[in-house]
N, C-alpha and C positions, 0 to 999 in steps of 0.2 A: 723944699720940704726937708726938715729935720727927720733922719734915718735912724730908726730904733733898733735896739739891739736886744738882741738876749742875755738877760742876766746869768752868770756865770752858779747863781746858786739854784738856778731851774735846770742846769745841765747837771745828764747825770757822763760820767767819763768811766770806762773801761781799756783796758791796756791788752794788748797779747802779743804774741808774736807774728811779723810780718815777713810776707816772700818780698824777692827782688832784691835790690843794690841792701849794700854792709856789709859785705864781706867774712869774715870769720864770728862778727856780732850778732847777724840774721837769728843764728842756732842758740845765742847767748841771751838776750836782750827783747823786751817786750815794745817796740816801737810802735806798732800799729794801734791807732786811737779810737775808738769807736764813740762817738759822742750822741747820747740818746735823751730829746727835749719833748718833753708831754704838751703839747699845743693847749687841749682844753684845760689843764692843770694851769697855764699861766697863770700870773697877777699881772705880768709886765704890760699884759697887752688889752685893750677890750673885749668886749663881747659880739662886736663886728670885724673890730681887726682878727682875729683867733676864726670866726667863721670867714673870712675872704682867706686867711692861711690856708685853710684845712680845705678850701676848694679849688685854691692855685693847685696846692700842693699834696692833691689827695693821693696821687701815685704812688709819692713818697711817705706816705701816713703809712703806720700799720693797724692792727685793727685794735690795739691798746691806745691809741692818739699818740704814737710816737714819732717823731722825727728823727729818723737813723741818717748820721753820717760818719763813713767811715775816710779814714786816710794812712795811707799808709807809705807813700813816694818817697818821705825824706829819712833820712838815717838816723836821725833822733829823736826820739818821745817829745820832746818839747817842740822842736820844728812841726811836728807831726799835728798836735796839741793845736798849736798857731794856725797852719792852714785851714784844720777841721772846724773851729772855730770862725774864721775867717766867711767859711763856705756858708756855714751854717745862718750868720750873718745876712753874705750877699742873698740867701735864697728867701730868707724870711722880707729882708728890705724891699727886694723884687717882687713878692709876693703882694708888697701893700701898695705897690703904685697899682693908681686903677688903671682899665685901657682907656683908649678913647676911642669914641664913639666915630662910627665908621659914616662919614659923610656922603652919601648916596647920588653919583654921576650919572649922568646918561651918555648911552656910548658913543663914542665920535664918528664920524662919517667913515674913517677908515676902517675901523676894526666892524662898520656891519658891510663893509661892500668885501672887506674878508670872508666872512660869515658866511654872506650871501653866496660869493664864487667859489666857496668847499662845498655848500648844499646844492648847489649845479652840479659839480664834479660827483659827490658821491649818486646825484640822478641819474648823469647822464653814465656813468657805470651800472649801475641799478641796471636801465632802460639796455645796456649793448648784451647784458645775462639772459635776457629773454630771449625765449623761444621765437623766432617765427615759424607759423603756420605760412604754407603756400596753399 
């Protein structure tokens, strides 16, 4: 299955400053990416692919249909750029594989004679709590 991408002109990008590693830059330099994509705003994608998105991925939705991903690990705007990109990518692609359908077992001989000899034990515990009456 051919993996769809997000077009780069439905991304919107913001820049600021980021904590962690750059050294004397950190205080200088706007590395940190914040990349923000309107799912139901798409063209890139259907009117099924965009709703199976928006229900993988409703956690990450905000309540504008946005898809926020931020990044900020690598020391340069463009590095930074690359990854967010990247992610954003992987989550959507991953969003459109469907599952698959759970093929329904019956349970093996072992796991009910398991079953069976923990509902003994928690009985025969049950039964040693009671009272006798003399």
């Amino acid at each position: 299955m051919k993996t769809k991408k997000v077009p780069q002109s439905e991304i919107v990008e913001q820049f600021a400053r980021s904590g962690g590693r750059g050294g004397q830059n950190v205080n200088k330099r706007s590395t940190k990416v914040e990349l923000r994509w309107n799912v139901s705003q798409s063209t890139a994608f259907s009117d099924e692919e965009k709703e199976r998105i928006e229900q993988v991925l409703e956690n990450r939705i905000n309540n504008e249909g946005d898809l926020i991903i931020v990044s900020q690990e690598e020391r340069t705007q463009g590095q930074n750029r690359i990854r967010a990109i990247e992610r954003l990518n992987n989550l959507v692609s991953s969003a459109l594989i469907p599952e698959k359908e759970r093929i329904a077992t019956s349970p093996t001989r072992g796991s009910k004679e398991r079953r069976l000899s923990s509902k003994k034990q928690i009985g025969d515990k049950k039964r040693l709590r009671k009272k006798i009456n003399y």
